[in-house]
KOLLUM-957095 format. One record per residue: residue in one letter; x, y, z negated of N, C-alpha, C, O, CB in turn. Coordinates in steps of 0.1 Angstrom, whole numbers, plus 5000, padded with zeros to 4 digits. Last residue first. Glycine has a CB too. Example, Ala and Ser with C-alpha at 12.3 -4.5 7.8 and 13.67 -1.06 7.14 Angstrom:
<pts>
s512849784929513749894929512950004921513450114920514149944943;a513249434922512349554922513249674922514249674915511349554910;
</pts>
This chain:
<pts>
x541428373845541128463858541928583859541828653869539728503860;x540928263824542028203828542028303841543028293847542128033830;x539628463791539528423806541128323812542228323805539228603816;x541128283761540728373772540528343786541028243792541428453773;x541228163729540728133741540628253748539928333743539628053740;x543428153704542528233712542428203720543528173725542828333714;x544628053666544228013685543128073688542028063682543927863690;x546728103641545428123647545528103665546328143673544928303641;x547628053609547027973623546328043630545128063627546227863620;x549228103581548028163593548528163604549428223609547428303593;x551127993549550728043566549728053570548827993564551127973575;x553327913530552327953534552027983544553028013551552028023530;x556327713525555627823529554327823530553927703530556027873539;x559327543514557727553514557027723513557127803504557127453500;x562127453534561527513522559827473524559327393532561727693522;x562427413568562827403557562127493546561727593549564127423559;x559827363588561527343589562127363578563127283580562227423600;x556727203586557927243575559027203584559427093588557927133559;x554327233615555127163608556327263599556727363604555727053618;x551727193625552427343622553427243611552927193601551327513613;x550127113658550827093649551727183642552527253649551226993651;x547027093677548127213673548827183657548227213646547127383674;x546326893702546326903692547526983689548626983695546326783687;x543426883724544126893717544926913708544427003702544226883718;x540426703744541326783731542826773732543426693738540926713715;x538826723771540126713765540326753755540426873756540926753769;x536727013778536926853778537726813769537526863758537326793789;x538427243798537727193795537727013792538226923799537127253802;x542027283805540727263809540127263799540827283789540427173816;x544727543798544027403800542427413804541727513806544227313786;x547727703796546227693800545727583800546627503802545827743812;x549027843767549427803777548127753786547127783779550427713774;x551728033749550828063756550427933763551527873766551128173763;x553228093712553628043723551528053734550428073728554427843716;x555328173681554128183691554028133705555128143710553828293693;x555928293646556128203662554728193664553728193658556928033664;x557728503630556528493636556928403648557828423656555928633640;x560528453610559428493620558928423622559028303620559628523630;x561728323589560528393585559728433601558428433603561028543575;x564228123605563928223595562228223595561628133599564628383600;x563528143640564128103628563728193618563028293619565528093628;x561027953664561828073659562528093648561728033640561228153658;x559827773681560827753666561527863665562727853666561927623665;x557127653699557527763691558427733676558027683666556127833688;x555627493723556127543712556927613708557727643718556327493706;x555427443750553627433741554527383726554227283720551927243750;x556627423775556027573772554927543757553927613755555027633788;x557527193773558527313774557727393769558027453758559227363787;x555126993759555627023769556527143766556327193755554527043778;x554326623742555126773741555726843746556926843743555726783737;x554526393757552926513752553026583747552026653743551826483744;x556926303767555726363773554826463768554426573773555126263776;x556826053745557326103755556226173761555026143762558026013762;x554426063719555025973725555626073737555026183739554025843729;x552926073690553426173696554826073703555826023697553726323686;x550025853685551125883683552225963692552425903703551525793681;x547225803689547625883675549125863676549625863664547025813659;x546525733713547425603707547525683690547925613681549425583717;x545625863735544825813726545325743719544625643718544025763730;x547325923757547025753759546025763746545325653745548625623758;x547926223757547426133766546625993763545525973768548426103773;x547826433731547826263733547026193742545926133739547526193723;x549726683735548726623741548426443740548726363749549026663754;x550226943712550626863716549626753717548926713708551426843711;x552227263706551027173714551727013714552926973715550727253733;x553927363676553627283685552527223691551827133685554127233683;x555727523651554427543659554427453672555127503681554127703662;x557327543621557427573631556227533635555427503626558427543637;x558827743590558027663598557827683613558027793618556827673593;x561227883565560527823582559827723587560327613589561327793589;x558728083541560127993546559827953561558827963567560527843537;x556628243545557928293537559428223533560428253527557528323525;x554828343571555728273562556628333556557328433559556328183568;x552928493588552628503572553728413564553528393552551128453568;x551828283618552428423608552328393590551828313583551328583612;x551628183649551628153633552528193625553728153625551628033629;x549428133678550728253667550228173653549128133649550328513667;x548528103710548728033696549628133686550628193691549427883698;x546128133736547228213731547028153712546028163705547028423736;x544827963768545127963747546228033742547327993745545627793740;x543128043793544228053789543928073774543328163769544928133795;x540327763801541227913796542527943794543227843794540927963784;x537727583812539227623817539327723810538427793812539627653831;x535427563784535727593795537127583798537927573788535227703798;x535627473761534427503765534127553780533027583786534027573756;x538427273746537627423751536427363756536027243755538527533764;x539327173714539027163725538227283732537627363726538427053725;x541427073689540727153699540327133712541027083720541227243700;x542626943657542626943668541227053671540427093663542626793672;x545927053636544227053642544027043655544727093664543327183639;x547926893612547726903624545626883629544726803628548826773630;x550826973589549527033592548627013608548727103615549827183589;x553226843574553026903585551126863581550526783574554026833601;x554526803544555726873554554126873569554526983574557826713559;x553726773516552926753530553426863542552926963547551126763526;x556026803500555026713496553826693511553326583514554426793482;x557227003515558126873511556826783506556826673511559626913498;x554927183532556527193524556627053523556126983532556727273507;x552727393543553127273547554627313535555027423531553127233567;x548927563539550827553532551227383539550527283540550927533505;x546827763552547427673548548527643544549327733545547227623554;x544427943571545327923565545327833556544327803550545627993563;x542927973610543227863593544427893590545427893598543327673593;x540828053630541928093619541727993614540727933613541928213609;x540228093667540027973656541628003644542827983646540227763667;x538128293688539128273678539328143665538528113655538928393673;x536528303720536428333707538128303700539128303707535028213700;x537028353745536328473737536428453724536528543716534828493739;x535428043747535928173756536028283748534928313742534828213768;x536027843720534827933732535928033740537028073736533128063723;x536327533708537427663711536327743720535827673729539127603721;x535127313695535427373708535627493705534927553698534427363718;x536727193667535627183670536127243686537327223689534427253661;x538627113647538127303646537327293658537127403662539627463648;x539226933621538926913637538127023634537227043626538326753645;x542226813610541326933611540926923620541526893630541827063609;x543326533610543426593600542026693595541226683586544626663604;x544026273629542626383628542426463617541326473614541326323627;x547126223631546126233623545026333628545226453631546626263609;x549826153650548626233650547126193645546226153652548526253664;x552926113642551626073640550626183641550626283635551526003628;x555626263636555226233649553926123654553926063665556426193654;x557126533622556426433622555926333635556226393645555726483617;x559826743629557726713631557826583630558626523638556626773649;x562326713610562126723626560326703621559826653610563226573640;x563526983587562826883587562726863605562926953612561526913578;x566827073568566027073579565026953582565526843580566827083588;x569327213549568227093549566827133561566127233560567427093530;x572127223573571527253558569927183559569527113569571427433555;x572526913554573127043558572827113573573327063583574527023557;x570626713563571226723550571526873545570926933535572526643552;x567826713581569326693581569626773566568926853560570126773597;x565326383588565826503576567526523580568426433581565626423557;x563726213606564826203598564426383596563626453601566426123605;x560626033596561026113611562626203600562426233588559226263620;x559025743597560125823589560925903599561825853606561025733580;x555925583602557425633608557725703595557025733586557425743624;x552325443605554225483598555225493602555525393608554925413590;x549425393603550625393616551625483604551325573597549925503636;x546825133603547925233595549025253609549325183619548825153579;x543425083614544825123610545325183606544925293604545325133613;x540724883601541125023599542425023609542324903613541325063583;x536924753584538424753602539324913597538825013591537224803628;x535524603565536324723564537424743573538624743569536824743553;x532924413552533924393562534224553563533324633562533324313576;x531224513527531324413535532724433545533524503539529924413542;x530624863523530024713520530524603536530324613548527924723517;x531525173508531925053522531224933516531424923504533925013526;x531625403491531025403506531325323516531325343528531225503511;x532325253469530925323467530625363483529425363487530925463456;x534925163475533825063471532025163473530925123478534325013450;x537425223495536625243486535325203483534625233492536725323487;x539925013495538725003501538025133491538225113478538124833502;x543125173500542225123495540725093500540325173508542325163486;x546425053513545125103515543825063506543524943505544925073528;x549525223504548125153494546925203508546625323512547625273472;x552925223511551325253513550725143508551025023507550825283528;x555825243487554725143488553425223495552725293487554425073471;x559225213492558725293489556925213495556825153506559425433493;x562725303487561725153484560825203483560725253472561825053474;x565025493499564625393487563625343494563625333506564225453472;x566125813500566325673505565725633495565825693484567625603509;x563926083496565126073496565025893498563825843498565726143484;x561126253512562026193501563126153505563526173517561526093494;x558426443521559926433523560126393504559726433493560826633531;x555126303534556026373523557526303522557826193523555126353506;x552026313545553526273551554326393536554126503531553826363574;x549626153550550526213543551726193551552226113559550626163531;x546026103562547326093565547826123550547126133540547926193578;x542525933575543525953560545126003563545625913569543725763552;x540025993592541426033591542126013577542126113568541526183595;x537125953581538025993586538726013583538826053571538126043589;x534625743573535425723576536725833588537125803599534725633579;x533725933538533525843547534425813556535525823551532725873552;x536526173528535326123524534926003537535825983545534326253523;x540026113519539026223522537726113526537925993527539626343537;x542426093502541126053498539726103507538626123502541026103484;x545726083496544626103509543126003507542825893509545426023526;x548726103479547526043481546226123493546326243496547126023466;x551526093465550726113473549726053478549825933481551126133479;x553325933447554026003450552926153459553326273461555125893456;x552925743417552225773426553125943435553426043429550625783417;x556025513410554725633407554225673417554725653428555225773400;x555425203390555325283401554725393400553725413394554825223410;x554225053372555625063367555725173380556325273375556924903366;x552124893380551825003369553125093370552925213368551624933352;x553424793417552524763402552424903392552625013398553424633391;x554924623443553724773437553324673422553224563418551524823452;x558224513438556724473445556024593432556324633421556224243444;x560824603437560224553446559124523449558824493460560524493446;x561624653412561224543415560424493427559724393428560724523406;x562124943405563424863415563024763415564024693418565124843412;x560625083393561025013385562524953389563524923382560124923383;x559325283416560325323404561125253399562225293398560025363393;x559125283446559325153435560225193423561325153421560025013441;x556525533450557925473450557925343441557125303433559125583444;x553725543470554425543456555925503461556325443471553725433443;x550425683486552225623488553025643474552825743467553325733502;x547525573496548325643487549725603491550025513498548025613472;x543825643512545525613511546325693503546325813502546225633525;x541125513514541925583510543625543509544225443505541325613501;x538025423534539025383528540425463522541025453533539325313535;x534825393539535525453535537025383528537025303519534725523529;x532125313568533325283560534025393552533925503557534325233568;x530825393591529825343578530525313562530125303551529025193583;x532625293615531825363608530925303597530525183595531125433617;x536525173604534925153607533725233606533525253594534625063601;x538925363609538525313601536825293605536125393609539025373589;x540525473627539925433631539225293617539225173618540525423644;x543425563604542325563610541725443618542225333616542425653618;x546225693584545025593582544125673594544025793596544125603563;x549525753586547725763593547325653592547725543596547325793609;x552125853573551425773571549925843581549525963581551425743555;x555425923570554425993580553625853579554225753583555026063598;x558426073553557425983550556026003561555526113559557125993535;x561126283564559526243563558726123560558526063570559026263575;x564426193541563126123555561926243551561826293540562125893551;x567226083536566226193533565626173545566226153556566826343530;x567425703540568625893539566925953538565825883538570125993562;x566725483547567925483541568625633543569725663546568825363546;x563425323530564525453541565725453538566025413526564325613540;x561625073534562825103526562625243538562025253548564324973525;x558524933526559224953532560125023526559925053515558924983540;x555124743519556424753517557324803528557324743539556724643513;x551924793519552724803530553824823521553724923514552424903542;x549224683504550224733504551224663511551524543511550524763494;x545724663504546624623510547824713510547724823515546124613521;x542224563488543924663485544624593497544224483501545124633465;x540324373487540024523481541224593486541024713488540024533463;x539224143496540524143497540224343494539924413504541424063515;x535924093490537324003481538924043481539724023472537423833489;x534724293506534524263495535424203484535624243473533724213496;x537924383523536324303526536324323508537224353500536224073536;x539624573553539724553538537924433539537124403548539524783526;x541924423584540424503575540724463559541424383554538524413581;x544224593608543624463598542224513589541724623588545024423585;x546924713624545624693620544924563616545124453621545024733630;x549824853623549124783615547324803621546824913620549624833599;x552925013636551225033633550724943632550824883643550425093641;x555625233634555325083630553625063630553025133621556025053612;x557325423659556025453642555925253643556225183652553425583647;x560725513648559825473660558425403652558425343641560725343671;x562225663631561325733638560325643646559225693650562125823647;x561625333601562425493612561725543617560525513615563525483624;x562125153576561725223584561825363592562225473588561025213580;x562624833569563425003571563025063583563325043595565225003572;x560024653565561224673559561624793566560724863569562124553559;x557124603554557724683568559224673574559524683586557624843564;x555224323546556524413543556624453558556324393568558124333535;x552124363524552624353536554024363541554024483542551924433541;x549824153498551424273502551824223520551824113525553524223487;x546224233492547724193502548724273505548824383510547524163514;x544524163463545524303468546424213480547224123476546724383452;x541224133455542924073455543224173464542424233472543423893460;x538824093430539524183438540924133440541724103431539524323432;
</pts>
């Protein structure tokens, strides 16, 4: 089993993205990179091969040597089953800091295609404020949205996994009415359309009308119509602290 180091070096809002494969012989791949102020950390593992499984971790370089080993702590991790979606995103402070892709062995043989995509979306100091993330992970996929019907999820976003993103699609043209309640710090709420299929929130696919930042504890919410077909994606991102919350999207007549 051999491990490849990769370096990123200082990484920022604009996402950095990697594709390469794991195999029987090359098991591990770590991505080296620095921040230099209080960040989101924003990692996506995908398009990982079918039939494949691979997992993702992020550590710091506790030791200060620069390169992953025992001496490192595990800061977060993304294990989810066969080949989907691996993310994290977790707020830290500047430093030196290591993604792990791993092959996982019991559901992958042979050759292992994947990418990583990474940014560090900044943090303000005073007072402590997060901006969304800006990788679009297949996180939650809540399937087709019906006419009529309703899609709940609750969930927690904060400093260890600052954002939450499901995707949707309708079953017809409707109007989508979105609200997300129940906090007890601020979080906020955003449509958002990935035209090009890139998993990454690029000019554009975040429209005037398709979010919601209300302050404090309130209730945010926002309306807007689309077709059939198409997915997309409803992100509930950490503005400051760690809260709890309920998601919920409504499909109605558009008539």
């Amino acid at each position: 089993m051999t491990t490849t180091n990769y370096s990123i070096g200082n990484l920022t809002s604009t996402p950095v993205s990697r594709s390469t494969f794991l195999d029987n012989f090359y098991t591990d791949d770590v991505y080296s990179f620095s921040t230099n102020a209080t960040t989101s950390i924003n990692l996506n593992l995908h398009n990982i091969s079918i039939g494949d499984d691979a997992d993702l971790y992020l550590y710091r370089d506790s030791n200060g040597n620069g390169v992953w080993d025992s001496g490192d702590q595990q800061l977060a991790s993304s294990r989810r089953t066969s080949n989907n979606d691996d993310s994290i995103n977790y707020q830290t402070g500047a430093g030196t800091y290591f993604a792990r892709v791993e092959r996982y062995a019991p559901g992958s043989n042979g050759r292992l295609d994947y990418a990583l995509d990474l940014s560090a979306t900044q943090t303000n100091p005073t007072p402590a404020t997060t901006a969304p993330p800006n990788l679009i992970p297949n996180e939650f996929d809540g399937g087709v949205l019906r006419q009529g019907g309703v899609f709940t999820r609750s969930d927690r976003v904060g400093n260890s996994d600052t954002s939450d993103i499901y995707r949707l699609s309708l079953d017809r043209a409707s109007n989508v009415n979105v609200s997300l309640t129940g906090l007890s710090s601020d979080a906020d709420v955003r449509l958002i359309s990935d035209l090009n299929n890139n998993h990454i929130v690029d000019d554009g696919e975040v429209q005037s009308f398709g979010f919601s930042n209300r302050g404090g504890t309130a209730d945010d919410s926002f309306s807007f119509f689309a077709h059939s077909g198409n997915p997309f994606y409803i992100q509930v991102y950490q503005y400051s602290g760690d809260t709890n919350y309920q998601l919920q999207a409504s499909a109605s007549s558009a008539i």
